[in-house]
Structures are given as structure tokens and as C-alpha cells.
Backbone as CSV, one residue per row, in Angstrom:
resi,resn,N_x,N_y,N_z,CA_x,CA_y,CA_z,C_x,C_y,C_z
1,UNK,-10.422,19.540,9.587,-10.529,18.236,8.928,-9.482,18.141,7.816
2,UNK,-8.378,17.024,7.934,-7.843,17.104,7.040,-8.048,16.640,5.696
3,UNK,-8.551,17.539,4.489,-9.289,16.999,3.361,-8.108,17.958,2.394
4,UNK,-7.285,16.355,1.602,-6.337,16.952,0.742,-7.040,17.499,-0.730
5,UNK,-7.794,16.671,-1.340,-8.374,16.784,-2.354,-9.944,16.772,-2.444
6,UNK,-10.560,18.201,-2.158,-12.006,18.256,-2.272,-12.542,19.340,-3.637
7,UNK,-13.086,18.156,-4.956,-13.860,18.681,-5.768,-15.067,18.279,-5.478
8,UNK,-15.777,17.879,-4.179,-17.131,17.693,-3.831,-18.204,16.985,-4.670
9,UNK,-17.419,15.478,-5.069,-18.409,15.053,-5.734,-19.909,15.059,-5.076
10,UNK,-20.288,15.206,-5.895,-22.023,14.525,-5.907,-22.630,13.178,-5.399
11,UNK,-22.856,13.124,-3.869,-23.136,12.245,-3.468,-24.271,10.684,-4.356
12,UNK,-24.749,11.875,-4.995,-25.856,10.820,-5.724,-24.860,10.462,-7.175
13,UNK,-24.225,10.552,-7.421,-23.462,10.041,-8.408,-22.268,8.952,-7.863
14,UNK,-22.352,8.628,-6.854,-21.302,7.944,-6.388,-21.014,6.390,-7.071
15,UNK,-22.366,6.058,-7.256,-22.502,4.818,-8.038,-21.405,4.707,-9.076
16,UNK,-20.904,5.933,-10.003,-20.077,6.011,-10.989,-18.632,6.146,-10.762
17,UNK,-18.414,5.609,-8.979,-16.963,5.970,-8.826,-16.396,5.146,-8.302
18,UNK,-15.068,4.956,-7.611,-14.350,4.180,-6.975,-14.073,4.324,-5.404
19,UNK,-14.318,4.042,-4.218,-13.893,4.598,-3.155,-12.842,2.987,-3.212
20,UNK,-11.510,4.288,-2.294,-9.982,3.106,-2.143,-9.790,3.469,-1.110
21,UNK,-9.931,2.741,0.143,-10.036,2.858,1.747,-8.863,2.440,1.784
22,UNK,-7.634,3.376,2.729,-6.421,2.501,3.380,-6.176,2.700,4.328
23,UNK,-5.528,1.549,5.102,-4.848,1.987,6.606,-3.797,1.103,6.873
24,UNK,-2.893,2.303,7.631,-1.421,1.289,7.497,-1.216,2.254,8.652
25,UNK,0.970,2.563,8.912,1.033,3.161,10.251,1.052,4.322,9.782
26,UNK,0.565,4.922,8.796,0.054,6.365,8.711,-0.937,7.087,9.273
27,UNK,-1.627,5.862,9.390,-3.143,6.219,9.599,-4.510,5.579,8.779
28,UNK,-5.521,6.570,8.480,-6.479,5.963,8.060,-6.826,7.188,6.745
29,UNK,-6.958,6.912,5.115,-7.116,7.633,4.288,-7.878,7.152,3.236
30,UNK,-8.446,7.541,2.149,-9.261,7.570,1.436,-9.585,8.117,0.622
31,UNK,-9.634,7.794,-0.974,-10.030,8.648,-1.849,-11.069,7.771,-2.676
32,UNK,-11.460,9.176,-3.510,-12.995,8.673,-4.605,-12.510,9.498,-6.106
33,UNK,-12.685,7.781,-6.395,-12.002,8.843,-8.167,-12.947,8.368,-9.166
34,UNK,-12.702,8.869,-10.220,-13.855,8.411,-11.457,-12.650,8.059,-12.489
35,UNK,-12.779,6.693,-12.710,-12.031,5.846,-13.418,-11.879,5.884,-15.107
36,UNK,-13.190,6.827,-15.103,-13.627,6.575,-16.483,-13.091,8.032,-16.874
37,UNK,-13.149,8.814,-16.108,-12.424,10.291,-16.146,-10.826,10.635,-16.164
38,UNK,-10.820,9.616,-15.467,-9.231,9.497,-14.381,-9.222,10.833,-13.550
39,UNK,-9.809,11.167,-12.449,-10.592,12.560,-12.253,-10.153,11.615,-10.199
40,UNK,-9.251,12.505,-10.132,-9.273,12.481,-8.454,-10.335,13.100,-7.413
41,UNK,-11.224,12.755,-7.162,-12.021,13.785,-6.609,-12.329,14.253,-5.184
42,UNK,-11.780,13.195,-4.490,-11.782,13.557,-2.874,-10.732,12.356,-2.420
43,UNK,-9.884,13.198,-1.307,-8.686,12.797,-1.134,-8.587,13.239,0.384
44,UNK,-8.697,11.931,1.373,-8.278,12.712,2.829,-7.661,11.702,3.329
45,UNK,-6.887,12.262,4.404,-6.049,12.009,5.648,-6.814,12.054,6.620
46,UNK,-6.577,10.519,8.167,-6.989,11.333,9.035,-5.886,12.197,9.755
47,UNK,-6.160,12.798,11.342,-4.964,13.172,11.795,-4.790,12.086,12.991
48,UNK,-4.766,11.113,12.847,-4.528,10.102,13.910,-3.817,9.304,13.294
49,UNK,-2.555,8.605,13.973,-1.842,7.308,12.952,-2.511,5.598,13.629
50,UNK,-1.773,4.836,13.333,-2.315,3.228,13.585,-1.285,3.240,14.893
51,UNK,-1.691,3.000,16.064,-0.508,2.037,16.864,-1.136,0.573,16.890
52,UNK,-0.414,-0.217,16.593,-1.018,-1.828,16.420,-1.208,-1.721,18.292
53,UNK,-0.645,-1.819,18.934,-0.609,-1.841,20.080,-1.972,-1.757,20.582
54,UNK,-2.809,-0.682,20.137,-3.614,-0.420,20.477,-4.778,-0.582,19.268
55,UNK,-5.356,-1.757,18.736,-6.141,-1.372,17.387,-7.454,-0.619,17.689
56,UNK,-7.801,-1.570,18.674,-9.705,-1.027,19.535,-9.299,0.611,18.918
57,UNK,-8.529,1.452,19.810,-8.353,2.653,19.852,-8.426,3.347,18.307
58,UNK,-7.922,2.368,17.302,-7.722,2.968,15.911,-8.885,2.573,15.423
59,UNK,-9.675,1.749,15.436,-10.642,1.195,14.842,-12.109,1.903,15.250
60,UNK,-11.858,2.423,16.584,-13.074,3.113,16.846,-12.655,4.609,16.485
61,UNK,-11.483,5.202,16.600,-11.604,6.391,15.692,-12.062,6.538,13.821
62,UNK,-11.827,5.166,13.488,-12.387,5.264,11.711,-13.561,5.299,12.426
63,UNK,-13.886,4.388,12.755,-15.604,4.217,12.768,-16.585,5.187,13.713
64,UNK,-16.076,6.576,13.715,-16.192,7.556,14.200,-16.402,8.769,13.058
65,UNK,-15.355,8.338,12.209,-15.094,8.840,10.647,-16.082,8.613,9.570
66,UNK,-16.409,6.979,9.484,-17.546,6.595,9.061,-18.666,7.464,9.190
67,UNK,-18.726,7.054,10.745,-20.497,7.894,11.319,-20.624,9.767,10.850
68,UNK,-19.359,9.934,10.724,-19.529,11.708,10.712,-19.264,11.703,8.930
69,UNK,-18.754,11.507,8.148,-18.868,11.382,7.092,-19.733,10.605,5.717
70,UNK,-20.862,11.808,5.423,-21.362,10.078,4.615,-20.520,10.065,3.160
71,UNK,-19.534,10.696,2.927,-18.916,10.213,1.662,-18.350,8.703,2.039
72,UNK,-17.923,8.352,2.755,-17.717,7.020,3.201,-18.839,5.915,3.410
73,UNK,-19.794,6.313,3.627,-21.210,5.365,3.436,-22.212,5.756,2.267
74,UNK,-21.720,6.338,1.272,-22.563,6.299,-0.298,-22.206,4.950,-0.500
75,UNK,-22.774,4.472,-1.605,-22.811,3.602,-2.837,-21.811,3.791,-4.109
76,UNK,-21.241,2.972,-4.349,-19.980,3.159,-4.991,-20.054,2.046,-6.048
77,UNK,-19.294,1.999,-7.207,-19.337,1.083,-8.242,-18.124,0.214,-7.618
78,UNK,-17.033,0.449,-7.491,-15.736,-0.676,-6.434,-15.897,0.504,-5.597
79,UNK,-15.490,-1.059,-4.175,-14.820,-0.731,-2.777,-13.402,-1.077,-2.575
80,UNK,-12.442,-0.546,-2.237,-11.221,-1.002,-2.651,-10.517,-1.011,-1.217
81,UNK,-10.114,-2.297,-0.134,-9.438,-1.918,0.640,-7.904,-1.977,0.783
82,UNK,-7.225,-1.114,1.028,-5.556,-1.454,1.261,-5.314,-1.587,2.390
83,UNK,-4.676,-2.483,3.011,-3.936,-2.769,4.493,-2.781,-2.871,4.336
84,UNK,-2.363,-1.573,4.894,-0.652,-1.873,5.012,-0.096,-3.063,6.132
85,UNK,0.435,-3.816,5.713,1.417,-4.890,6.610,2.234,-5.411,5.776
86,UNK,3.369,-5.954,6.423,4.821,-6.733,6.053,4.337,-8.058,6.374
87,UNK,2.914,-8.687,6.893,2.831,-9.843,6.925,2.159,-10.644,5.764
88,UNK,3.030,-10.708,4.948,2.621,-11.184,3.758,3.556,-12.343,3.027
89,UNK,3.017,-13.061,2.119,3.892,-14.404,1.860,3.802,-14.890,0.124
90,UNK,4.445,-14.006,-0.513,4.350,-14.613,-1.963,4.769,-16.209,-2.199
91,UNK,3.969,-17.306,-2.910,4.160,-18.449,-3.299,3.968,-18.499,-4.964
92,UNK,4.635,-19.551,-5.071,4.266,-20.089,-6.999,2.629,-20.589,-6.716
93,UNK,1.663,-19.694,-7.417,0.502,-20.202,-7.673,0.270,-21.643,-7.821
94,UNK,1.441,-22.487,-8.566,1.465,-23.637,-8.967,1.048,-24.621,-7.822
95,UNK,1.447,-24.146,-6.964,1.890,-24.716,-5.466,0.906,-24.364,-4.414
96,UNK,-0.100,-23.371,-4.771,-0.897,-22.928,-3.818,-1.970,-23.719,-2.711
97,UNK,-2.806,-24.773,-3.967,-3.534,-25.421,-4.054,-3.340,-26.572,-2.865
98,UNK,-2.052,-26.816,-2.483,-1.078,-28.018,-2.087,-0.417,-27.293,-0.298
99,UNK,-0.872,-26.149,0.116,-0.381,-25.566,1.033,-1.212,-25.003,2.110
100,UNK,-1.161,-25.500,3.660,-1.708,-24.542,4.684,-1.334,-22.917,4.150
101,UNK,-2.269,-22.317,4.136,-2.035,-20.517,4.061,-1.670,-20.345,5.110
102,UNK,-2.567,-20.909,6.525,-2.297,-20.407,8.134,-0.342,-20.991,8.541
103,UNK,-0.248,-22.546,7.737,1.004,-22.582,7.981,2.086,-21.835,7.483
104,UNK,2.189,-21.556,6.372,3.063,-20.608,5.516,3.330,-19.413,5.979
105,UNK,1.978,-18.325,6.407,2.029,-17.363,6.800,2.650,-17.468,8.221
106,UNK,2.056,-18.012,8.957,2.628,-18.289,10.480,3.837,-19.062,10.825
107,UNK,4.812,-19.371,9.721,6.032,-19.777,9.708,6.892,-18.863,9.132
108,UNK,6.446,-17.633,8.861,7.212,-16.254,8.347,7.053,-14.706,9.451
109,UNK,5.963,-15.100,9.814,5.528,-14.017,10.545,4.797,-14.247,11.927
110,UNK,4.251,-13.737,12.824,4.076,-13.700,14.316,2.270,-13.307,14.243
111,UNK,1.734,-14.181,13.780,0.435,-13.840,13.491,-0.632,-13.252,15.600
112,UNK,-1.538,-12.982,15.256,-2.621,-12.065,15.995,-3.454,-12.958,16.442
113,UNK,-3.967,-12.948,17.499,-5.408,-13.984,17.435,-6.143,-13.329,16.378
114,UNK,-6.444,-11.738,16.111,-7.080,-11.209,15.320,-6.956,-11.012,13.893
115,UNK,-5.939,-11.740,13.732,-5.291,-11.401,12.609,-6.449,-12.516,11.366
116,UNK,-6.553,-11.915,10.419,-7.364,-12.910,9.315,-6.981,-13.343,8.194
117,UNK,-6.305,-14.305,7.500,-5.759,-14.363,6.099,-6.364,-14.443,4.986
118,UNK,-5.824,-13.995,4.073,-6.527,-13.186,2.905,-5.854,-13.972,1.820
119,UNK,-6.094,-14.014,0.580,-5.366,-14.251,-0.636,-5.457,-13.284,-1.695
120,UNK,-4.877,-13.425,-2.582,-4.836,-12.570,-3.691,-3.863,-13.154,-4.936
121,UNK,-4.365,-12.910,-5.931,-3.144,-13.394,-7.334,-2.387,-12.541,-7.772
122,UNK,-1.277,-12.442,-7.949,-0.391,-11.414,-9.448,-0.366,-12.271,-10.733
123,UNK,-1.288,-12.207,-11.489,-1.445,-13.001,-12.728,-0.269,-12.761,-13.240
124,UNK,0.535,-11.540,-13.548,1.296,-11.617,-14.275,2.737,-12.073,-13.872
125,UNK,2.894,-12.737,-12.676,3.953,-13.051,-12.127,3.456,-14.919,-11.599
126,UNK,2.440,-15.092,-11.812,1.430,-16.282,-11.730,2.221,-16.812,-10.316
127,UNK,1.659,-15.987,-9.421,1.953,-15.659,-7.714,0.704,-15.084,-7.129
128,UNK,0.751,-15.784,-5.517,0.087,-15.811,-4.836,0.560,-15.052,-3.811
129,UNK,-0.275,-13.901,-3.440,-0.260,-13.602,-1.922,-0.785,-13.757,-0.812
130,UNK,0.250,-14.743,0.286,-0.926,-14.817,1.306,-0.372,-13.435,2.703
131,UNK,-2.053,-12.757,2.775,-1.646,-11.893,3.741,-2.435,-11.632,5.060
132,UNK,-1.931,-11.335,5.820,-3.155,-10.869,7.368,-3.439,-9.740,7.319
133,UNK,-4.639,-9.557,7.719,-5.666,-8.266,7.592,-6.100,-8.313,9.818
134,UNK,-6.206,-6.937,9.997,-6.998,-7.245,11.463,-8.613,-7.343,10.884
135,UNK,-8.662,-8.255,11.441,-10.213,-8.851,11.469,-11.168,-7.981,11.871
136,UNK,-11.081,-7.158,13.398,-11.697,-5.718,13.662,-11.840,-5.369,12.884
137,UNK,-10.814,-4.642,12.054,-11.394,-3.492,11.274,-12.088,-3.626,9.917
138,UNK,-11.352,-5.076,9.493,-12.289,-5.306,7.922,-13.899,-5.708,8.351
139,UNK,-14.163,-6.114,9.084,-15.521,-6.059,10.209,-16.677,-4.628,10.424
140,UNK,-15.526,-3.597,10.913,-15.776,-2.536,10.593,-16.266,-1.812,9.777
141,UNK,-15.416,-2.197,8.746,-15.570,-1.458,6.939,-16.766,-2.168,6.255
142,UNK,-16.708,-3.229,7.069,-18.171,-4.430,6.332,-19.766,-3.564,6.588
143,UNK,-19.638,-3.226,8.366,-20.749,-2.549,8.429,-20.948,-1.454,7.604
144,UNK,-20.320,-0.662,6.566,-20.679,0.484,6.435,-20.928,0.298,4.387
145,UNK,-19.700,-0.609,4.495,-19.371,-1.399,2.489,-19.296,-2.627,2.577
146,UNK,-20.184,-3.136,2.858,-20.583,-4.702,2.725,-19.822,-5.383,1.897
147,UNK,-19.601,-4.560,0.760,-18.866,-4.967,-0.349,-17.626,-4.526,-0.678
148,UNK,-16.711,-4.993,-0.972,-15.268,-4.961,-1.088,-14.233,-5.878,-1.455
149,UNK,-13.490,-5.630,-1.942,-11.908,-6.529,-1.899,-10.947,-5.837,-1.261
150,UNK,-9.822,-6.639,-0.695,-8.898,-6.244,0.376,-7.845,-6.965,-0.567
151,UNK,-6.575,-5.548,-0.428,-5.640,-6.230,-1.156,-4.366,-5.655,0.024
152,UNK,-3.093,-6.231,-0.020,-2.098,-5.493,0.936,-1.800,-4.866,-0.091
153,UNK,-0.901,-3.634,0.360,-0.264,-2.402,0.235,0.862,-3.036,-0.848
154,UNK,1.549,-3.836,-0.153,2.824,-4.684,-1.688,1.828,-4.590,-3.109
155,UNK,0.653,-5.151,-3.155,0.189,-5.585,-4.254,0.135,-4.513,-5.342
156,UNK,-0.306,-3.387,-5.091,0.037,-2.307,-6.003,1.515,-1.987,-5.997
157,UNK,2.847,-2.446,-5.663,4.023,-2.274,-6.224,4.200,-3.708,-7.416
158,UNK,3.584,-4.822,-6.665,3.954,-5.981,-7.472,3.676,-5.654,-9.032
159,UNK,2.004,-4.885,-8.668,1.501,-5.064,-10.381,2.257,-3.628,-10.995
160,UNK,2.331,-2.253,-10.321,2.468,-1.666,-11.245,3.951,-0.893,-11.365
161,UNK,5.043,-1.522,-10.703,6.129,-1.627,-10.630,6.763,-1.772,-12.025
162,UNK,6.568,-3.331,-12.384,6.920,-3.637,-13.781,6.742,-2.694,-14.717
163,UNK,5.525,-2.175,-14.741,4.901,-1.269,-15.763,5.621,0.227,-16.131
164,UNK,6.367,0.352,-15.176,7.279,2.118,-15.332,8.635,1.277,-16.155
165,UNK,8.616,2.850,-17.182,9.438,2.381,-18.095,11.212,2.095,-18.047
166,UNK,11.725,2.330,-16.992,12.646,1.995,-16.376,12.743,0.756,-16.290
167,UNK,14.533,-0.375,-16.683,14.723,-1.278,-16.617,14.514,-1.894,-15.020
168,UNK,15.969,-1.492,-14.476,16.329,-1.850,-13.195,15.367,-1.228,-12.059
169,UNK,14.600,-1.275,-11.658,13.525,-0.788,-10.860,13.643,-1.156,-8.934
170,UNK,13.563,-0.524,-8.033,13.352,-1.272,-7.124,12.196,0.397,-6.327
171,UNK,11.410,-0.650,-5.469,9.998,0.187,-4.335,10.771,0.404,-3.234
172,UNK,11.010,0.916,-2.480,11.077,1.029,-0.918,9.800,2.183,-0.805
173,UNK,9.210,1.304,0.413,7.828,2.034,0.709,8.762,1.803,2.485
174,UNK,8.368,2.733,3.042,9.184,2.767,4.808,8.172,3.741,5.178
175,UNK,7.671,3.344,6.417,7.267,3.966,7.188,7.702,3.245,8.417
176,UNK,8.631,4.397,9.823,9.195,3.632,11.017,8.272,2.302,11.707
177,UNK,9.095,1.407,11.286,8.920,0.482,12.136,8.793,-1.056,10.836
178,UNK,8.798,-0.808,9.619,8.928,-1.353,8.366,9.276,-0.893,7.737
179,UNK,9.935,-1.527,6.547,10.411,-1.393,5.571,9.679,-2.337,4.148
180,UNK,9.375,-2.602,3.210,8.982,-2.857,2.326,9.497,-2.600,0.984
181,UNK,10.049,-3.945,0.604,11.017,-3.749,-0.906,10.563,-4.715,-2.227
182,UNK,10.431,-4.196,-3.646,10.387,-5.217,-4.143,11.541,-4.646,-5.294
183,UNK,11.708,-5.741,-6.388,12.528,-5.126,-6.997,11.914,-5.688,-8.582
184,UNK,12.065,-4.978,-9.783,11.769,-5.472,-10.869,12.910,-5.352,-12.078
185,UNK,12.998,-6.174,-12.727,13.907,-6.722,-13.595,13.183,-6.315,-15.133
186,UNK,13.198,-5.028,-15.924,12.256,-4.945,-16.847,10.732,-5.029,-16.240
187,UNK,10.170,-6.109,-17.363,8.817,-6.388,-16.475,8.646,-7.593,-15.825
188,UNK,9.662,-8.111,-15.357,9.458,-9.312,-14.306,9.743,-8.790,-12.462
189,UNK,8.766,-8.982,-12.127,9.587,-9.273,-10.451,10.248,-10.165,-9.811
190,UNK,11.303,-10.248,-9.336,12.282,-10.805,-9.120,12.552,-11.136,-7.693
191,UNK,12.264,-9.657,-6.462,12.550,-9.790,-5.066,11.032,-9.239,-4.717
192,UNK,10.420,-9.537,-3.540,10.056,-9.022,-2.823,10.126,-9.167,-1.354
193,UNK,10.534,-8.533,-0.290,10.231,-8.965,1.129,9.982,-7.104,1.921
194,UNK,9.344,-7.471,3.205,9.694,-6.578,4.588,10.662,-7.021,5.211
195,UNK,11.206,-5.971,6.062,12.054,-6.133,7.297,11.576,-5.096,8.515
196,UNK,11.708,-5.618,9.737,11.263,-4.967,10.844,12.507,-3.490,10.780
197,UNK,12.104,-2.086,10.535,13.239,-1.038,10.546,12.603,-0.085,11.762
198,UNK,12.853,0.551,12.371,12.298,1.342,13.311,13.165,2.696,13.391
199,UNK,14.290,2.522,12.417,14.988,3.859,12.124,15.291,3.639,10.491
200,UNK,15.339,5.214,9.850,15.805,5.191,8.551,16.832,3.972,7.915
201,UNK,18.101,4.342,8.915,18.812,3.848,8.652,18.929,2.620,8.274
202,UNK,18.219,1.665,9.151,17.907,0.396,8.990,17.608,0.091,7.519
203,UNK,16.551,0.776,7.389,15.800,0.642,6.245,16.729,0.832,5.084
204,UNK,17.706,1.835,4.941,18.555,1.964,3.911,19.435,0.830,3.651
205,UNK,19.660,0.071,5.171,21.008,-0.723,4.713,20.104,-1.757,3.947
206,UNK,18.839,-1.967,4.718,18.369,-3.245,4.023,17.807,-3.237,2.323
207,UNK,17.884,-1.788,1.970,17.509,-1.212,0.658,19.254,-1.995,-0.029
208,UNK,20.018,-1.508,0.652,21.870,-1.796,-0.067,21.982,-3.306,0.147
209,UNK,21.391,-4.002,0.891,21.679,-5.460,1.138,20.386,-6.002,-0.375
210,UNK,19.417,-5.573,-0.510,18.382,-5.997,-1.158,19.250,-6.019,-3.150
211,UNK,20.027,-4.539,-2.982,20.574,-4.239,-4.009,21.501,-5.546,-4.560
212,UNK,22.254,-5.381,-3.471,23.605,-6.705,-3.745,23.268,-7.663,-3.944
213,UNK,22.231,-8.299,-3.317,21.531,-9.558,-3.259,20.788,-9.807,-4.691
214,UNK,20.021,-8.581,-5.439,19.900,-8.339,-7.154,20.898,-8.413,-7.861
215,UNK,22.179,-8.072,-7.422,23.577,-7.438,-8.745,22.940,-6.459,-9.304
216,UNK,22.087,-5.164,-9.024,22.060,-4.419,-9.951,22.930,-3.241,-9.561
217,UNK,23.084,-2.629,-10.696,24.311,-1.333,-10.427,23.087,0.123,-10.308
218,UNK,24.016,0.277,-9.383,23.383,1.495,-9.036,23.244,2.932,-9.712
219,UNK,23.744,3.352,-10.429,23.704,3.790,-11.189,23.159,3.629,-12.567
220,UNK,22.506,2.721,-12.540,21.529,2.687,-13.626,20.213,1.820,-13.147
221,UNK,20.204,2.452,-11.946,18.939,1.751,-10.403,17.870,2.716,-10.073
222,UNK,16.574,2.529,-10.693,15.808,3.694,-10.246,14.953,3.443,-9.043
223,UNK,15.179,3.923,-8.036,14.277,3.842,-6.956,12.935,4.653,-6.448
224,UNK,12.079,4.123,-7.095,10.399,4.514,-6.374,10.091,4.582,-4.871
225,UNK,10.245,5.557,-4.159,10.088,6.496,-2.676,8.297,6.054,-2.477
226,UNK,7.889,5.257,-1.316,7.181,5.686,-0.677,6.689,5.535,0.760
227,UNK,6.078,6.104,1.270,5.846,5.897,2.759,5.774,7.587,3.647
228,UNK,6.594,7.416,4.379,7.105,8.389,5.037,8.600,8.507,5.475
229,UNK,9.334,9.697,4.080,10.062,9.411,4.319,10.534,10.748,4.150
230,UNK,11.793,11.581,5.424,12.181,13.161,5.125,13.301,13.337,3.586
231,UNK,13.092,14.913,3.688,14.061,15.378,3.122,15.066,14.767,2.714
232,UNK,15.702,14.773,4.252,17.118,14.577,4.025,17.472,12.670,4.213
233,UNK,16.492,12.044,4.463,16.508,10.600,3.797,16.481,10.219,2.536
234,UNK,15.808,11.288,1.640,15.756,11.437,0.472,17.099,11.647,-0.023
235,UNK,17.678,12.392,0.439,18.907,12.986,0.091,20.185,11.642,0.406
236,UNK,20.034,11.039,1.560,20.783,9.684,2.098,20.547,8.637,0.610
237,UNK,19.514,8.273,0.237,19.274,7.613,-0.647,20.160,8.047,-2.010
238,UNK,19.648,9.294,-2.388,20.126,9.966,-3.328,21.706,9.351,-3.305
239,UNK,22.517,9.512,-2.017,24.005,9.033,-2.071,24.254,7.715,-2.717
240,UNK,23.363,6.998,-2.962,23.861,5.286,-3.564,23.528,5.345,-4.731
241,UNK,22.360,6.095,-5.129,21.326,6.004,-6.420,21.344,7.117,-7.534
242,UNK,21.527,6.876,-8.676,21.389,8.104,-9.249,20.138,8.969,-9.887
243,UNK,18.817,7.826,-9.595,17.986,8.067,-10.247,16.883,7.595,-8.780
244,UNK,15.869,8.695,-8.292,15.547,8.432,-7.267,13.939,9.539,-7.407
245,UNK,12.480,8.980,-7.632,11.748,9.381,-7.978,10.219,8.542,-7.084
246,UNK,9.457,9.594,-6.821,8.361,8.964,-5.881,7.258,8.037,-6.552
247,UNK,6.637,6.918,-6.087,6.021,5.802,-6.705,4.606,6.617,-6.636
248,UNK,4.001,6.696,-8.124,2.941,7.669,-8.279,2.537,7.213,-9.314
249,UNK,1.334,7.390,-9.220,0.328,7.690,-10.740,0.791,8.489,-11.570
250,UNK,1.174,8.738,-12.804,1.028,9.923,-13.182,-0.685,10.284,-13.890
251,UNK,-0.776,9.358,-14.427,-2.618,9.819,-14.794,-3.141,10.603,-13.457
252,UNK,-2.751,10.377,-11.959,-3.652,11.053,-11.062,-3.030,11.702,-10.267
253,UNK,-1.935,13.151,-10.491,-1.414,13.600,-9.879,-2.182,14.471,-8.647
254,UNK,-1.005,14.515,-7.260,-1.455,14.526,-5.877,-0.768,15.902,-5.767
255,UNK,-1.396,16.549,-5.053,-1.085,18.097,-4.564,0.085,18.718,-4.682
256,UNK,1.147,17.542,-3.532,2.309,18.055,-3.107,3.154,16.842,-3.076
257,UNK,4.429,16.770,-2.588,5.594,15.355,-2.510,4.590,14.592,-1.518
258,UNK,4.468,15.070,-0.306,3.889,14.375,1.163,2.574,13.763,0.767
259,UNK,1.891,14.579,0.093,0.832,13.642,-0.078,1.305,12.004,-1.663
260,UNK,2.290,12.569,-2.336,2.989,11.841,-2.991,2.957,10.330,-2.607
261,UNK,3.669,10.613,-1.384,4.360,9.547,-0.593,3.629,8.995,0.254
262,UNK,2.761,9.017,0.537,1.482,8.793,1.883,0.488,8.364,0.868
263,UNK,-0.225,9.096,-0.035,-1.020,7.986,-0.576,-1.273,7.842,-1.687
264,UNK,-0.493,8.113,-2.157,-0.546,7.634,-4.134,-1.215,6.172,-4.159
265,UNK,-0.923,5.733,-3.703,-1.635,4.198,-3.928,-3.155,4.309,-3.804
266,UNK,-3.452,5.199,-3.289,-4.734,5.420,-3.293,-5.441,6.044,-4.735
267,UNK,-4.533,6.302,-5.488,-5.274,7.007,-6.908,-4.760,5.293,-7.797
268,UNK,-4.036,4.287,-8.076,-4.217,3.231,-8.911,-5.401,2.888,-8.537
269,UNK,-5.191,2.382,-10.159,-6.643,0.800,-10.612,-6.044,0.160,-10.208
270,UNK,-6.852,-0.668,-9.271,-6.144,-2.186,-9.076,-7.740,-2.843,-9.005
């Protein structure tokens, strides 16, 4: 069983914690932290990834996970879900009120019959996200945590992007087959989009096109790593950038780089 971080909380104390459910094309992961501690306390991977292709297939392996695990069916103070997707659509809040979500979203992206749209705010950018969730599986997660909020995977770069003390800032989160960029200006955000990448490479140029399209100089450009991404991509990056560091908590440091990069997002407050 792959279990990165086991201090074995206390099932009957769960009430006092956070469970942050995610699934993207990594797979399906999960941690339980105590907020009030800042105390990581269980941290897993599964060993299966997402093929959209096939969701039934992914959706009945969580809910397989569910049934054999009851740290996943305690009682929890927040339920926190992350869905990784690039189908997402920042608007001026201003403007929200005044807009099909189904049109907006489905005039950017190639929506699902299954697909479900979601909203969400960045107060501090007074922006709206509209995003698709598979309907299966938040269905899924319902039977077991009735209760929850669902946020996409961008939303923890939007909010806590700004916040690292670095001017010129930009996220690339990549895992094959996406790419995911935002970029921050001090504490304003400035860019965000996906692009369909299915090789590194892709992903880099669209990291150097994202750059130019900012004017920021690279050399005084810090880039936050996450997803799944090797060594020596690390090292490719490294060639444009001089300052090149993985998007992490530091209040809730993670084992190793890999787990770094795979699910740090799983230790923020959001």
C-alpha cells in the first residue's frame, strides 16, 4: 500500500482535522492534516493513474479505496476536493452574474456529457473560476463525504502563488498530456491558462511562449515545479531560468522531491 506519510492518526479524533482528496492524471491521493498544529499526518498515493478514457475504471478503483480504508470514511472538520483539469475559465467577477457558465466553459474547452460545472472565487484577484469536475466521481466522494467543496488544482496556484516572496513568479504544474501555467507579478496575477502537451517539450516551449508573452526576464524569473516532472526536465528548465524551485508548503514539508511535486497541494489551506 502506498502510504507516504503515516503518523496514524486517531480515528476518533478526526473531527479535529482536514481530509484534502485529489485526483488528476496522477492518480488518486489524499492527506489528513491538523490545521491547528500544521501537523501532516497521513499522506497516500494510489498505485493506479487516471486514464480519462476510461473513468468507470478509475472511479471504481477509488471507490474500492474508500470501502477498504476507513480513514477515508471518518468524520472530518473540512472535506477538501481537488480535481486536476485544464478545463477551466477565469472571468472578471464583475461580469459573472451576466454570463452562461455552460457557454463560456464550452466555448474554451470540449466539455463531457459527464462533465459538471463548478464555480469558485479568487477574492483577491476579484475572479471567477468556472470549472468541470466528472460528475461520477464527485458522486462517488458524496457517498462516502456528503460534505465537501471542490476546487480545481489552478486554484491553489492562483491564491498562493502571489504569496511567495519572490517578485517575478511563474507555476508550471505538467503532467503528460497538460500543461498548466500561471504567472504572478508581485502579488497580482496576471496570466493564467493550460495547453494540451503530451511531451515535455511541448510544455517547455509553452512555459518560453507564456514568458515572452509576460516580458519578464529570466533571470530574475522564479519558477515553481509541479506535477510530474524528471530530473533532467528539471535540468532543461534550469537552461532558461536561473531560479527554479518546487511549489510547496513550507509549514508542511513532504518526505522527498517526488512526493514534492505530486502532492504538495495536498498539505495547503485553502
Amino acid at each position: 500500500m502506498p502510504i507516504i506519510v503515516n503518523n496514524q492518526p486517531q480515528l476518533g479524533k478526526t473531527t479535529e482535522y482536514r481530509l484534502s482528496i485529489q485526483a488528476d492524471l496522477n492518480g488518486f491521493s489524499f492527506s489528513v492534516i491538523n490545521d491547528k498544529q500544521g501537523d501532516l499526518l497521513f499522506l497516500y498515493s494510489s498505485d493506479f493513474l487516471m486514464e480519462r478514457e476510461d473513468m468507470d475504471l478509475f472511479v471504481k478503483r477509488c471507490t474500492d479505496l474508500f470501502n477498504t480504508m476507513p480513514i477515508l470514511r471518518s468524520n472530518y472538520k473540512r472535506v477538501n476536493l481537488i480535481w486536476g483539469t485544464e478545463k477551466y475559465s477565469p472571468i472578471p467577477r464583475s461580469i459573472h452574474k451576466g454570463v452562461s457558465e455552460l457557454e463560456v466553459l464550452g466555448g474554451q474547452h470540449k466539455l463531457d456529457d459527464l462533465d459538471e460545472i463548478n464555480t469558485i472565487e479568487v477574492e483577491h484577484e476579484r475572479m471567477t473560476l468556472i470549472f468541470a469536475v466528472n460528475s461520477t466521481f464527485v458522486n462517488m466522494v458524496k457517498i462516502y463525504q456528503p460534505e465537501f467543496r471542490i476546487f480545481p488544482l489552478i486554484y491553489v496556484n492562483l491564491i498562493y502563488l502571489p504569496l511567495f516572496e519572490e517578485y517575478n513568479k511563474i507555476s508550471f504544474h505538467y503532467i503528460k498530456g497538460a500543461v498548466t501555467i500561471a504567472v504572478s507579478e508581485g502579488k497580482r496575477i496576471i496570466y493564467c491558462n493550460s495547453f494540451p502537451a503530451y511531451h515535455f517539450n511541448s510544455a517547455l516551449y509553452f512555459l518560453l511562449l507564456v514568458l515572452k508573452e509576460v516580458q519578464f526576464n529570466p533571470e530574475s524569473t522564479t519558477v515553481f515545479v509541479s506535477g510530474n516532472i524528471r530530473d533532467l526536465e528539471m535540468f532543461d528548465i534550469a537552461k532558461y531560468f536561473s531560479r527554479v524551485k518546487y511549489f510547496r508548503n513550507p509549514s508542511a514539508p513532504l518526505p522527498d522531491q517526488l512526493s514534492e511535486l505530486k502532492y504538495s497541494s495536498l498539505t495547503f489551506d485553502i
